[in-house]
N, C-alpha and C positions, 0 to 999 in steps of 0.2 A: 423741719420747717421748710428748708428748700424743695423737700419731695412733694407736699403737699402747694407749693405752688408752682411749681412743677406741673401735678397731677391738674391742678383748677386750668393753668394756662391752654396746657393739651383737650380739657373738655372747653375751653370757650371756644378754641380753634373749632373744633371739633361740630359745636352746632352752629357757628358761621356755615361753616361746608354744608350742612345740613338742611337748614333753614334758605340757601341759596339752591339746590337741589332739587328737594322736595313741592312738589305741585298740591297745591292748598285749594279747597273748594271753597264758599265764599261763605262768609260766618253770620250767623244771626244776630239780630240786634234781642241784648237782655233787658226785657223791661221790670225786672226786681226781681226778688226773692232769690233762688240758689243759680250760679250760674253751672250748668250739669258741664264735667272734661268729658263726657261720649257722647254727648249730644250737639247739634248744633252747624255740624261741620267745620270746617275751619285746621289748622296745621295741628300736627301731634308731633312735638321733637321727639325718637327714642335714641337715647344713649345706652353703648353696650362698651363692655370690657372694662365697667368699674369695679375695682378692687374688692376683692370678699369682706374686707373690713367692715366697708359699707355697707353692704346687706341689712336691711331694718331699719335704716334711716331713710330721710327725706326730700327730695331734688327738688328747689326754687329757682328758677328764672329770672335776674333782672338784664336788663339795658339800658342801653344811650337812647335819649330822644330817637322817634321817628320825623316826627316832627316839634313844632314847636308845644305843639298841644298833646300829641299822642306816645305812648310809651309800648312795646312790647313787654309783658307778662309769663312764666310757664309758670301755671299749679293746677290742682286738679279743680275746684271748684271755689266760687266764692259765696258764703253768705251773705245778701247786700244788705242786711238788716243790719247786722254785726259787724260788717266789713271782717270776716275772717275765713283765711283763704284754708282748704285742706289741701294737701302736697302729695302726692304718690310718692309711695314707696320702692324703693331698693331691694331688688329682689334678683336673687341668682346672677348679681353682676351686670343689672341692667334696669334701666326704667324710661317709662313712655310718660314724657310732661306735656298735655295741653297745652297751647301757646292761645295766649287773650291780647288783645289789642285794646288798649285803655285811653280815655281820650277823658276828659271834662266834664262830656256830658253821653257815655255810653262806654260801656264795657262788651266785647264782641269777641268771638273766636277771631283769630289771627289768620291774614288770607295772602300775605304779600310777601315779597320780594327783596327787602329791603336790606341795605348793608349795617349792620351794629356792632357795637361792642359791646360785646353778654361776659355776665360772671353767672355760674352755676353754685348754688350755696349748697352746702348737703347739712342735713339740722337733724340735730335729735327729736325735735317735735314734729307733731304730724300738722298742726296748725300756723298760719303766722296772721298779724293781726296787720290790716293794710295798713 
């Protein structure tokens, strides 16, 4: 139990540094249906050196407010019909999570700068239901 919070502590550090680093081009606004993780522009966090255990499971994103309305996201895609997001997969010790910028009224690639406090979930499912 300790290693594994351990291990989540090390990856929240881990994409603070990242997400502070990383130069983001400016995201498009979604107006329904799928929102595409390779399209759109906007941040891609990739996380390396996770444990082979994890291999074939699934990296989710959450955060602290941006602000009082807006949240930071990583999954790969969301269907806004369903509200159900699909997650990339864990692969060879590493995986690349789409980061979305979610507000009230717009869902968008993630383009900022901003300081949070992120948990990285790793799931056996490839889906999660917003």
């Amino acid at each position: 139990m300790a290693n594994k919070k351990f291990l989540l502590a090390v990856l929240a550090i881990a994409l603070i540094f990242a997400m502070t680093v990383i130069g983001c081009s400016k995201g498009l606004k979604n107006s329904g249906g799928t929102a595409g993780g390779s399209s759109g522009g906007g941040g891609t966090f990739t996380l390396t050196g996770i444990p082979a255990e994890y291999n074939g499971k699934y990296a989710y994103i959450n955060t602290t407010k941006v602000s009082s309305i807006e949240y930071v996201y990583g999954f790969e895609s969301e269907d806004k019909s369903t509200n159900v997001r699909t997650l990339p997969c864990i692969s060879n010790g590493k995986v690349s999570i789409p980061t979305w910028l979610f507000s009230v009224v717009d869902l968008k690639r993630y383009s900022g700068s901003d300081t949070l406090d992120v948990s990285v979930d790793i799931l056996n499912e490839s889906e999660v239901t917003n």
